[in-house]
C-alpha positions in Angstrom: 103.4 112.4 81.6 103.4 110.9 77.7 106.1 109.0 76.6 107.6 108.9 73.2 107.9 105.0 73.5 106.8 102.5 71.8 103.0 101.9 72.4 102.0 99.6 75.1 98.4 99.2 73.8 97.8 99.3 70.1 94.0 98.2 68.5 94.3 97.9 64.9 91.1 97.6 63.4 89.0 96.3 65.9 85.2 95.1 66.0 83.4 93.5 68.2 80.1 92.1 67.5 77.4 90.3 69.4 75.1 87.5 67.6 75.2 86.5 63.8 74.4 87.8 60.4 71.8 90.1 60.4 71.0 90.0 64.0 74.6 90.7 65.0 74.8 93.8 67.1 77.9 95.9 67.2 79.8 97.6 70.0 82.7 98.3 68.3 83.5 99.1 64.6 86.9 99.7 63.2 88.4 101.0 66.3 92.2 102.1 65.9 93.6 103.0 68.7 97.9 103.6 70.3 98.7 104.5 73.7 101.9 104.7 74.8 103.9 103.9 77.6 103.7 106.4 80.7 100.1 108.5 78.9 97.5 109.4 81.2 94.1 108.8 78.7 90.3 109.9 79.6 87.8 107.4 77.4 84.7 109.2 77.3 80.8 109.0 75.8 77.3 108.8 76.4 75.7 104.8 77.1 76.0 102.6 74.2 79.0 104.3 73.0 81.7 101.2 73.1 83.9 102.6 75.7 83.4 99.7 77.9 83.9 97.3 75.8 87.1 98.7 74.5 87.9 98.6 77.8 87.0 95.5 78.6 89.2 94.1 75.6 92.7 96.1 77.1 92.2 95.1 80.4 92.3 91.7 78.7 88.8 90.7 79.8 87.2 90.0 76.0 89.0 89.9 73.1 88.0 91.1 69.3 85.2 89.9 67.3 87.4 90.9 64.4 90.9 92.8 64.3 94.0 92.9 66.6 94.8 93.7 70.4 98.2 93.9 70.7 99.9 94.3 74.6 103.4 94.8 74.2 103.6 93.9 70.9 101.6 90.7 72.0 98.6 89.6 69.8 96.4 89.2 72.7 93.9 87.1 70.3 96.1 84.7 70.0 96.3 84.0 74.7 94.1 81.7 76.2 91.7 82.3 78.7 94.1 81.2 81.3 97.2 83.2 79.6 95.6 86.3 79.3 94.3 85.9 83.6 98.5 85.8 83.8 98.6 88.9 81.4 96.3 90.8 83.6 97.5 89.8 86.9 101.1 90.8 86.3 100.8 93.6 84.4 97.9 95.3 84.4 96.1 97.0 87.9 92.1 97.6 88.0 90.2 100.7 89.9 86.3 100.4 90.1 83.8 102.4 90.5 82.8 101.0 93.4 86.0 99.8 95.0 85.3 96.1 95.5 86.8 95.8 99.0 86.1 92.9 101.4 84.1 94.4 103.5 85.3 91.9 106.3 88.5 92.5 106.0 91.2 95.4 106.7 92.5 97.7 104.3 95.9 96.1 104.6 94.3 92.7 103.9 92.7 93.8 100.9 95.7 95.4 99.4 97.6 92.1 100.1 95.3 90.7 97.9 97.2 90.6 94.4 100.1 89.7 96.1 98.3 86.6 97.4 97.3 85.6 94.2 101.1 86.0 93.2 102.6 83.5 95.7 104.2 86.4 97.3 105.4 85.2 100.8 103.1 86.4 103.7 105.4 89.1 105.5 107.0 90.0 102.3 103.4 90.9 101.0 102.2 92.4 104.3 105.3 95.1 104.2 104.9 95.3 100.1 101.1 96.4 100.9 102.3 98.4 103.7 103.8 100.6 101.5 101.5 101.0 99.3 99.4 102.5 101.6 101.6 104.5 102.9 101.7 106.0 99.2 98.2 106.7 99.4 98.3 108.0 102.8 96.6 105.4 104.5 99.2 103.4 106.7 97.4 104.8 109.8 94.2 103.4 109.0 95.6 99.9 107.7 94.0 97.5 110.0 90.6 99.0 109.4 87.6 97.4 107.5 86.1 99.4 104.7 83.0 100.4 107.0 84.7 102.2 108.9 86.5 104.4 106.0 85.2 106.8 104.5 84.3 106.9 100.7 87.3 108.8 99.4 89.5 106.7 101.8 88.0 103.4 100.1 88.8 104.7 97.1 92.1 105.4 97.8 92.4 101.3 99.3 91.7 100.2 96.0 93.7 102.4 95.0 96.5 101.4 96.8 95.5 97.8 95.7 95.8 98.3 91.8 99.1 99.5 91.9 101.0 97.2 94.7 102.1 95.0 92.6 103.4 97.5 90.5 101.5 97.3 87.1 102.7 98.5 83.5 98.9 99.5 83.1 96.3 100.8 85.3 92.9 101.0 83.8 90.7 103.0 86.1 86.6 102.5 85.5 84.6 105.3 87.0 87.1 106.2 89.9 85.3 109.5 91.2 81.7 108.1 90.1 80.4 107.6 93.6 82.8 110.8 95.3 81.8 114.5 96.2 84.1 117.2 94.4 86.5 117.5 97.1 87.5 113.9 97.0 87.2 113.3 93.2 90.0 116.0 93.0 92.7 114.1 95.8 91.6 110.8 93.7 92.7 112.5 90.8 95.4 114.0 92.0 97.1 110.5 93.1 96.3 109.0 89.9 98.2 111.8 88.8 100.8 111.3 90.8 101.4 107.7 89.7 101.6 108.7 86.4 104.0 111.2 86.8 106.3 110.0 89.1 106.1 106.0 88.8 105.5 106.4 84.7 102.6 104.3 85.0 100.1 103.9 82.2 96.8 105.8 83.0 93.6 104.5 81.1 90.2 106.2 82.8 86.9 106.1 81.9 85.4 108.5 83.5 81.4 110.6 82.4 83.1 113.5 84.2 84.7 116.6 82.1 86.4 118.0 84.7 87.6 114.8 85.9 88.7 114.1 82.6 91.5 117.5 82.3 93.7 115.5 84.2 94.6 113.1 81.5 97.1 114.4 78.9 94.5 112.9 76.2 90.9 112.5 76.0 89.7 110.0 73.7 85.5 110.1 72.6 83.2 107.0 71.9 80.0 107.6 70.0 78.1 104.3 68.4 81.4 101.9 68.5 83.4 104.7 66.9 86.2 106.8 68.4 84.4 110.0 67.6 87.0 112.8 68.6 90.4 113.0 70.6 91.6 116.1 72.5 94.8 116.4 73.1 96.2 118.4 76.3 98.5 120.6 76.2 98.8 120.8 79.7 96.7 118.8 81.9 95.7 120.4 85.2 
């Protein structure tokens, strides 16, 4: 799905720099970048590149040595710590790699999680992250811990986690690094799915090609630069 909105992220110009003078060490030089409401985009490049730090700096996690981060038009520079924890946990949803579920405790528990950290009332959040497994097909296995899911069905917990509260932007690191084929694909697919049909904001950085042709744009990294961007015409 792209959207002819405005952009929700815009980098204008960004560095970002480690250290001082001649010893600094850059990750990012000059990065421009727009992505606009309801696009599904693939960051990719090799180690080193500056993908994860640009990352790191839209999901609000670092800001710019140098340069602007705008979030809805907001100069995210300008937040403090504690403003931009508000920014992120109200607006934007996080996938990793390796899920980051309580291993103690059920798949509906860990879903509930943002919502806890919300204030949201305990059996309104229970039947909010009810549904939300439901949308990953998962309600059957909701009072289960993650050891007894399987990898693809983790996945799809935190899955089901990073979109319960509804977020404007889900940035998703690695999703289908630790997946077989098979399950990659029905990760993808839902990511899909949420992009299409909820108009959610898809960023992904993913080392996978194939796993990449789902986005609708593929943007490369190469020594803090944005080397290349494919555009799709139709993604798969």
């Amino acid at each position: 799905m792209i959207s002819s909105q405005s952009p929700v992220i815009e980098l204008k110009s960004v560095e970002k720099y480690y250290g001082e003078g001649n010893a600094a060490t850059y990750a990012l030089q000059g990065v421009n970048l727009s992505i606009a409401k309801g696009e599904f985009v693939a960051i990719m490049g090799p180690s080193g590149s500056g993908k994860s730090t640009a990352m790191n700096i839209i999901g609000c996690l670092d800001v710019p040595s140098v340069g602007e981060y705008l979030f809805e038009g907001i100069d995210v520079g300008t937040l403090s710590r504690d403003q931009r924890a508000l920014l992120r946990r109200h607006y934007i949803g996080f996938i990793f790699q390796g899920f980051n579920l309580l291993g103690k405790t059920s798949a509906l528990e860990n879903v509930e999680l943002p919502l806890l950290y919300r204030g949201v009332p305990s059996h309104e959040r229970k039947a909010i992250a009810m549904e939300a497994l439901k949308s990953v097909g998962l309600q059957d296995v909701a009072h289960h811990t993650p050891g007894e899911l399987s990898g693809g069905q983790q996945q799809r917990v935190a899955i089901a986690r990073a979109i319960v509260t509804n977020p404007l932007v889900l940035l998703a690191d690695e999703p289908t690094g630790n997946l077989d084929t098979h399950k990659s694909i029905e990760v993808m697919e839902l990511l899909r799915s949420f992009n299409r049909e909820k108009g959610i904001t898809i960023i992904m950085v993913t080392h996978e090609n194939d796993m990449a042709q789902f986005a609708s744009r593929i943007i490369h990294f190469r020594d803090g630069h944005i080397d290349a961007v494919d555009t799709q015409r139709d993604a798969q």
